[in-house]
Structure formats: structure tokens, C-alpha cells
N, C-alpha and C positions, 0 to 999 in steps of 0.2 A: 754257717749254721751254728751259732752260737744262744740258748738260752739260758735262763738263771731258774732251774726248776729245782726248788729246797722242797724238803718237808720235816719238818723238825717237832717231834711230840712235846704237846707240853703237858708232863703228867699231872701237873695238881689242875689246869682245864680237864682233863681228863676224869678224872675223878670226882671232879664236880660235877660234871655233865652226867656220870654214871649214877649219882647218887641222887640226882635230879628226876634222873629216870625211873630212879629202883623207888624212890618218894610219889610218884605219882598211883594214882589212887586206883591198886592194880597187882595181883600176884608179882613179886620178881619174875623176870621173863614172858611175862602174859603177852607183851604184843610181838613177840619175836621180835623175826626182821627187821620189821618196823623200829625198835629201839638200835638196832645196829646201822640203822639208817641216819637216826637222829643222832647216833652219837660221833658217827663219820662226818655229815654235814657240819655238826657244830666245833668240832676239830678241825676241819678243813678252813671253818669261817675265823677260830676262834673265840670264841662265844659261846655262851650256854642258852643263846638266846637268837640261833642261827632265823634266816628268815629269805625266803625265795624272790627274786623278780625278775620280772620282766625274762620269762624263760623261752627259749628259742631254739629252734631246728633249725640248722643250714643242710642244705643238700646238695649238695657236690656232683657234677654229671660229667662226665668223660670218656670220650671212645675208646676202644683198642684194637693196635693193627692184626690182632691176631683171631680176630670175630670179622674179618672182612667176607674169607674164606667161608665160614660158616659152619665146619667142620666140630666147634667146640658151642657149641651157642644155635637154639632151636629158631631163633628171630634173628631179622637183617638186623644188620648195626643202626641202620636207619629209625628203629624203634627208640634209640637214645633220643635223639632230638625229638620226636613225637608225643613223647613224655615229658620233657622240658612244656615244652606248649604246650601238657595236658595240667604238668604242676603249674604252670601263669595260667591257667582259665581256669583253675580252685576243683581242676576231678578226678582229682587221684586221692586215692586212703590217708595217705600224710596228709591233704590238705584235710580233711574231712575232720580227720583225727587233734588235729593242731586246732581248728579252728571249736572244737567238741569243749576242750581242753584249755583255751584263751592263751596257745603258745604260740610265740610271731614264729614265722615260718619264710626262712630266704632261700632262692634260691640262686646256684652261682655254675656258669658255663664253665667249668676248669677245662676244658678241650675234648669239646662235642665236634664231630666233624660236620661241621654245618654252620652256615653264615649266619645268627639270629638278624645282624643288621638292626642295629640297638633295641631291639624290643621292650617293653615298656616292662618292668620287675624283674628283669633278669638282670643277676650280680657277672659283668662281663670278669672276667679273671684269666682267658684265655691263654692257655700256653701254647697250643697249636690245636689242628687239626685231627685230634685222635694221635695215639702211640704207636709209632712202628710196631710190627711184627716179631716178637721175638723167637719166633723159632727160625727167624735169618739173621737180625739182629739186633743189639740194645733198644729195649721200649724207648728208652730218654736217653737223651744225652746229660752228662753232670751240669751241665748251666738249666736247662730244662729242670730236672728234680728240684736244683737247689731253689731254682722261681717257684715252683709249685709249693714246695715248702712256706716258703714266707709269702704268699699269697694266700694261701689258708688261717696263714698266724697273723696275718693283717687285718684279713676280715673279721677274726675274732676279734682282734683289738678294739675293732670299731663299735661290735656289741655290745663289748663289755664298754667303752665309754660309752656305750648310749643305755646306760644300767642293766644289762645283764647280769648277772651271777650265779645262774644255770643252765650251762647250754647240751646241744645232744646233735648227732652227724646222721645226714641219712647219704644215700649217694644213688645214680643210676647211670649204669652204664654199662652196656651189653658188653657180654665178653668179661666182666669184672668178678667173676667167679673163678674165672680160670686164676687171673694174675692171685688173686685171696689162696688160690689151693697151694699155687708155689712157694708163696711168701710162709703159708703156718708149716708147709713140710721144712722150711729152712730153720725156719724160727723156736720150731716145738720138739726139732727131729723128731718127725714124723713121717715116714712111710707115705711117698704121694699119691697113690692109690687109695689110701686111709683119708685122704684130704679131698677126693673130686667128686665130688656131688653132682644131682640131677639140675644143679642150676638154675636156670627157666623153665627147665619142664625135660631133661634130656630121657630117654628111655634106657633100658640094662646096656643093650648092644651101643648106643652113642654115648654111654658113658662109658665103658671099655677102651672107645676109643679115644676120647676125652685124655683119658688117664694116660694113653700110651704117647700122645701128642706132648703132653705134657711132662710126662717123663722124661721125654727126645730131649723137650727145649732146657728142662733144669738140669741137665747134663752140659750144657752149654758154654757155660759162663762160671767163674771162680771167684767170688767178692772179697775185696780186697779191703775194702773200706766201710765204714756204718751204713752208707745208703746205696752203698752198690746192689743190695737186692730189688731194693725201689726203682733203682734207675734202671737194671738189666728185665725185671717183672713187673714192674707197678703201673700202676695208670695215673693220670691226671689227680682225676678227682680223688685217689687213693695217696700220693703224696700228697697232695693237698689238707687231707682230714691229718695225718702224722704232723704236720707243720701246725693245722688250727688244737689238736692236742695238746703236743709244745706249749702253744702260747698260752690255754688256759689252764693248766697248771701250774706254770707260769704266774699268772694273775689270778691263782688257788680260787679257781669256779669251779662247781661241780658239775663234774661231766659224766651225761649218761651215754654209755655204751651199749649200740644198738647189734646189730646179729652179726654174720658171718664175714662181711665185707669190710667194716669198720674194726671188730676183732684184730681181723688181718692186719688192719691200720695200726692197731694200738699195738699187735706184736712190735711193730717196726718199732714205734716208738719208746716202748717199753724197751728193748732192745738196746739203745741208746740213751738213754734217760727213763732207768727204773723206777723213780722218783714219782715217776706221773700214775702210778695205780695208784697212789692214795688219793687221788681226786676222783674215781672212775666209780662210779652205779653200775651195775650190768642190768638193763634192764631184760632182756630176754634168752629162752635159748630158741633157737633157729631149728629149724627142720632141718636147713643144709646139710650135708654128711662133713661132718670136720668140727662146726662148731664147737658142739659140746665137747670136745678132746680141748680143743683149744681154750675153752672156759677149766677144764681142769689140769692143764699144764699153768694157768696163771693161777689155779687154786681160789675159782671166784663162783659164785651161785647165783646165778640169776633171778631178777622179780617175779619174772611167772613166764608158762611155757603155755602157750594157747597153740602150739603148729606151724608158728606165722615161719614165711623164708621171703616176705615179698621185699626186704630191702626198702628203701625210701625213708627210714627214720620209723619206720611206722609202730616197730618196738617201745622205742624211746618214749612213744607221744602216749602209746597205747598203759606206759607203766608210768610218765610223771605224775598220775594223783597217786599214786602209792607213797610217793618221793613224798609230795606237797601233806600227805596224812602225817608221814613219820615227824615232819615239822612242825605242823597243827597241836600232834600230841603232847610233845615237846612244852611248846609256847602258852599253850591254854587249856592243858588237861590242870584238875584240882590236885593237889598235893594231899596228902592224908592230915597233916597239918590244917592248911587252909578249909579241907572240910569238914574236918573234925569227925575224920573217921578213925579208927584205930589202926596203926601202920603194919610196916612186916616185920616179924619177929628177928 
């Protein structure tokens, strides 16, 4: 696992783009956010003259052994794959939202336990058949994570040659709340109880127990290495988004960061290559219980809170015109100059 993830400021871009901003025909600081949008994306592109295409959602689907049982998760595991075939027949919110919004939308089997048997739209990536149970033992084995890793950082690859240069993660996979709650109590030290949420729907009493399951299995295991928490807790499709991370940061795309499960994702990778927040939008905060902790141990504020917890990307799709505004203003707003207004003092 080796990438080449730099971020190097270039202050006089910097202050170009800031002044660009502050010139636009508009109180200093009138559009907030928005200006700290534009001034990230056109840093990250280098340019003062940043510009969006071809923007895309992949969504990553993966079982885990520890939702068989049923005991942490209100739905069969069996719900993962039924969702796959609900995202390729375009009726689920991500597709709805993607398609709302003209954002291509993939999706990719990182290890659903379920045979698709090639189906027609689905990104096969398979690492196996769902992840062991880790409250007996290791989810992944080290050759297992380290595939799922660069099978997320491939498929990005392939995006971005096919003109991407803003992409966003969505993922589904029952039981994939759990692995997210262990991963942010390692990553944030945080208290795992303070990290386990109602998930899919769990009620007070099944999230108690939630909590103590979970507690058992993170007493488990002692990481020794960068990805030993992925491989002992993580899922498929959850190494997979830290690997497709990597690589666009890597190839300095802007990546939006969707809720609670992906979060999780980008701990790990921040983790190991801190380098990759300066590519990262946070587009929302999640209802999950954890999130928002985990938005302010990385010191990040999200585009907007509408309630959402439902996973799929659907944050990501539901906040890129805010993204594509902060670019617009940027690009084609008048300058005080050009309209012969009088500027800021």
C-alpha cells in the first residue's frame, strides 16, 4: 500500500484566489461558506479558475460476518444484496438524487454475500463473500484488506481517466454501522458507547446491547500496524472507500464526504495519510449518534444538516449544487471592476 498523497500550498495561488473573491461584486465574506468552498477547490485544482466535471458517486456494498446473527442490525444481511438490485433498477434516493443533480452514479459489489452472476451495471470487485465475524475472529485477513484497498483506488482511477475531478462514496451494507462505531472509538478515542447508534432503526434496549457486543469484540484484538483496525473491524466496501480516498487525493480530485460510514472511512485514512483532508468537502452531518463527534475531532463543518442517516451517498449528491454554486460564483460572478461598481473599502 503505497501512495504519493502531497499537498503543498501555494501562497501567492492563494491570495490570488482570495482576492478574487473578496473583488467579486459582494460585502467581504457575503457568501460564507461558499467562498471557502471556492477557495479549497481552486487550491486543490490550482487555479483561480477551478471548474467541475463529470462528477460521480460510487457506492460500495459489502456484507459483514457479524449482522448474520442479527443481534446488532434490525434487517437480514440479506437486505445488502436487495438493495444492490434496487440501486441497478434506478429506486433508491441516491439514484433519484444523482440522476436530480446529472451525477454519474456506479455501483460496485466489494463482497456482498450473494452471487450477482454478472448482472448488467454492477462494478464486480469482489473480495469474498461478506467478512468474518469479528467477535470470534479477524473480519479480513492482510491479503484480503490490502485487495480491497487498491480495488477502490483502481476504480477511481478509471474515473478520473474517464474525466472525473469530483467524486463522492456512498456504501450499503448491513451491519456496517457497527464496524464505523469501532473504527471512530479507535481513531478519535472515543468512548464506544458514545459511538453506537440506532443504525437502521435499532430501539434504547437494542442499542445497549449493540454497545456491549461491541465493546466485547473491541477488546479483542491490539493493532499493530496502519490497517490492522480495517482488517480486525472493517468491511469490504469500507476498505475499499479508504483505498478509493488514497487514490483521489492522490490525483488531487475533490472529494465529498458523505455521513457516518464513510467518516469512518476517511478516519482510517486520514490516519495514515493526513495529507488527504485537504481534498475532503464534508457534505453533511448524519443523525447517526457519532458523527457529528467525529466531524469535530477532524475540526470540519458540514454543508447542511437536513436529518439524513440513510447512507448511499445520498448526502454527498443531496449537497454537490452547493459545491457546483461555490464554483459558478468563483467563475462568472462580476467583479466591482468589470461592473463598474464601487468596491470594498
Amino acid at each position: 500500500m503505497d501512495f504519493n498523497i502531497e499537498y503543498s500550498s501555494n501562497k501567492n495561488l492563494e491570495e490570488a484566489l482570495q482576492a478574487k473573491i473578496n473583488n467579486k461584486t459582494k460585502p467581504i465574506g457575503a457568501l460564507g461558506t461558499l467562498e471557502d468552498i471556492a477557495l479549497q477547490i481552486g487550491m486543490i485544482q490550482n487555479t483561480d479558475q477551478p471548474h467541475l466535471t463529470n462528477p460521480t458517486i460510487i457506492v460500495f456494498a459489502g456484507d459483514h460476518g457479524i449482522a448474520k446473527k442479527g443481534e446488532v442490525n434490525p434487517y437480514p444481511q440479506e437486505v445488502t444484496a436487495q438493495m444492490v438490485y434496487n440501486f441497478l433498477n434506478k429506486g433508491a434516493a441516491i439514484n433519484v438524487f444523482c440522476k436530480q443533480h446529472n451525477i454519474d452514479l456506479k455501483i460496485v459489489d466489494a463482497g456482498v454475500n450473494h452471487n450477482f452472476n454478472g448482472v448488467s451495471g454492477l462494478i464486480d470487485a469482489k473480495v469474498g463473500f461478506g467478512t468474518k465475524n469479528y467477535q470470534e475472529r479477524s473480519a479480513m485477513n492482510v491479503e484480503q484488506c490490502n485487495e480491497a484497498i487498491k480495488k477502490g483506488a483502481d476504480i477511481v482511477t478509471e474515473t478520473y481517466t474517464n474525466g472525473c475531478n469530483i467524486i463522492g462514496f456512498g456504501e450499503m451494507g448491513i451491519g456496517n454501522t457497527s464496524s464505523a462505531s469501532i473504527l471512530m472509538s479507535f481513531y478519535t478515542r472515543t468512548p464506544i458507547e458514545d459511538c453506537v447508534g440506532s443504525g437502521t432503526g435499532l430501539d434504547t434496549e437494542a442499542i445497549k446491547v449493540k454497545q456491549k457486543i461491541l465493546s466485547d469484540a473491541y477488546s479483542k484484538y491490539t493493532p499493530s500496524t496502519d490497517i490492522d483496525m480495517l482488517m480486525y473491524y472493517g468491511g469490504f466496501e469500507i476498505a475499499m472507500i479508504v483505498g478509493a480516498i488514497f487514490r483521489a487525493a492522490e490525483l488531487k480530485m475533490t472529494i465529498i464526504i458523505d455521513g457516518f460510514i464513510v467518516t469512518a472511512a476517511l478516519l482510517a485514512a486520514h490516519y495514515i495519510y493526513p495529507e488527504v483532508l485537504h481534498y475532503c468537502v464534508f457534505a453533511h452531518t448524519s443523525e447517526e449518534q457519532g458523527h457529528q463527534k467525529m466531524l469535530q475531532f477532524l475540526n470540519k463543518k458540514p454543508l447542511i444538516n437536513l436529518g439524513m442517516r440513510l447512507g448511499e451517498g445520498t448526502g454527498a449528491a443531496v449537497a454537490y449544487p452547493i459545491i457546483e454554486s461555490a464554483v459558478a460564483f468563483l467563475n462568472n460572478m462580476a467583479s466591482f471592476e468589470s461592473a463598474g461598481v464601487s468596491g470594498n473599502e
